[in-house]
Structure formats: C-alpha cells, structure tokens
C-alpha positions in Angstrom: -21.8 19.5 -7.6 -18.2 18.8 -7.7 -16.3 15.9 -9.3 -12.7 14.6 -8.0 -10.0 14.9 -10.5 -8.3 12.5 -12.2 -5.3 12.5 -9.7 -8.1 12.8 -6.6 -9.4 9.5 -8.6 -6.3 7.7 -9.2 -5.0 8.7 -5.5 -8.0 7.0 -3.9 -7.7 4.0 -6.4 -5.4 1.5 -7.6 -2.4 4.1 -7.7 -2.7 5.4 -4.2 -4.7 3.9 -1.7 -5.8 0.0 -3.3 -2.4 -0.6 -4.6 -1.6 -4.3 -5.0 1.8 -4.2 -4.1 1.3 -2.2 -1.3 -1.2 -4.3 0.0 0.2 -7.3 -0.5 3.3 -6.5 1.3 1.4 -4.7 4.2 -0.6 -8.3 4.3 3.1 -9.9 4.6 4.5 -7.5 7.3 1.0 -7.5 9.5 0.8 -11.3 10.0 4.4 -11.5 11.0 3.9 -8.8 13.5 4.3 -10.0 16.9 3.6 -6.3 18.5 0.5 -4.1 17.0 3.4 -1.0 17.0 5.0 -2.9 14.6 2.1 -1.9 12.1 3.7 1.5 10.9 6.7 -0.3 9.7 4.6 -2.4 7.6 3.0 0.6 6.5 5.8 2.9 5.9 8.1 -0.6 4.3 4.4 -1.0 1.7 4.4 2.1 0.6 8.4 2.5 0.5 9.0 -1.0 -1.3 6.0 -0.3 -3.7 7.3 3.0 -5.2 10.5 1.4 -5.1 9.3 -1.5 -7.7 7.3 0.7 -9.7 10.3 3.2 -9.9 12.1 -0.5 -11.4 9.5 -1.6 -13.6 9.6 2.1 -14.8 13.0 2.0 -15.2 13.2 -1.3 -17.5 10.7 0.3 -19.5 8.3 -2.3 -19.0 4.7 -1.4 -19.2 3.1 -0.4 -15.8 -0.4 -2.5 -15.0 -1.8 0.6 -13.3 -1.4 4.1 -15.1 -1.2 6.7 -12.8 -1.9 10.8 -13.3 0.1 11.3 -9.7 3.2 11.8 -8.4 5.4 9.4 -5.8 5.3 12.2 -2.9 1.4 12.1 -3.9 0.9 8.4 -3.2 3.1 7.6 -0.5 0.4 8.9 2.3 -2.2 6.9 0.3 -0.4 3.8 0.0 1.1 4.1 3.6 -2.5 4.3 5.0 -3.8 1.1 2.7 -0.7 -0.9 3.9 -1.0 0.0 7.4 -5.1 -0.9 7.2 -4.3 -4.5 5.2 -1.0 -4.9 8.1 -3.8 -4.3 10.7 -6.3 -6.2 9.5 -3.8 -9.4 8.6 -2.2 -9.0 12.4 -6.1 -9.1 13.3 -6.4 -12.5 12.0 -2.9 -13.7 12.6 -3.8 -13.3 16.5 -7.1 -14.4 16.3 -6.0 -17.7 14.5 -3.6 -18.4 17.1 -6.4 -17.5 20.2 -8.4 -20.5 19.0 
C-alpha cells in the first residue's frame, strides 16, 4: 500500500486545497457574482491574493499559521480549485437567497 507524501498531504490540506484565505476570499468573490462565468476570477483572484499574503507575512518574518512542505507553483492549482468550489457554492446560495 502506498502512503501520500508530506507535500501530496499538505497540497490536499490546509496549504493547498482547504486554505483559509483562499476560501474565504473565493466566498467573498462568489456571492458578489452576478454571472456563474464570473467564478474563475474568484478562483484564480483566491489563489493569486492568497500566495500574495502569505509571500507578505513571509516577508515580515512573521510566523506562518499553516507550515507548508510545497512550493507556490505547487499550490496555486489546489487553491484555485478550493476557491473556485467555495465561489460556486457561495454564488449557489447567493441566488437561491434572492429566488425566495
């Protein structure tokens, strides 16, 4: 049986895919969607914007809340597809709030 690595781990984690900032700002950019193409820039702006502030906190040499084994060409896919699936699912609900 084979086990993921540490970087197949951290992609799929809180790094890559279930990163706060990239979901948070996907959230943002999906319920202010008025069209369901404007998803991918939510998803490409959450994963953009959330290397960008990590690159800062990085930078100030505070300490990072998530430690990460991967690189930022690694996670962009991963955090591009968890911003564009908490965008969707926000717009989702956005729309159905307004239907009723």
């Amino acid at each position: 049986m084979t086990m993921l690595s540490d970087t197949w781990l951290d992609l799929f984690g809180l790094s890559g895919l279930f990163n706060p900032f990239a979901l948070i700002i996907g959230v943002y950019l999906g319920w202010r969607a008025d069209q369901p193409q404007k998803l991918w820039i939510a998803g490409f702006a959450a994963a953009a914007l959330s290397l960008i502030l990590e690159a800062a906190v990085g930078m100030l040499q505070l300490p990072l809340p998530i430690s990460q084994d991967a690189g930022a060409l690694a996670m962009f896919p991963f955090r591009f597809a968890g911003g564009l699936l908490a965008g969707g699912l926000a717009y989702w609900l956005q729309k159905r709030r307004h239907r009723t």
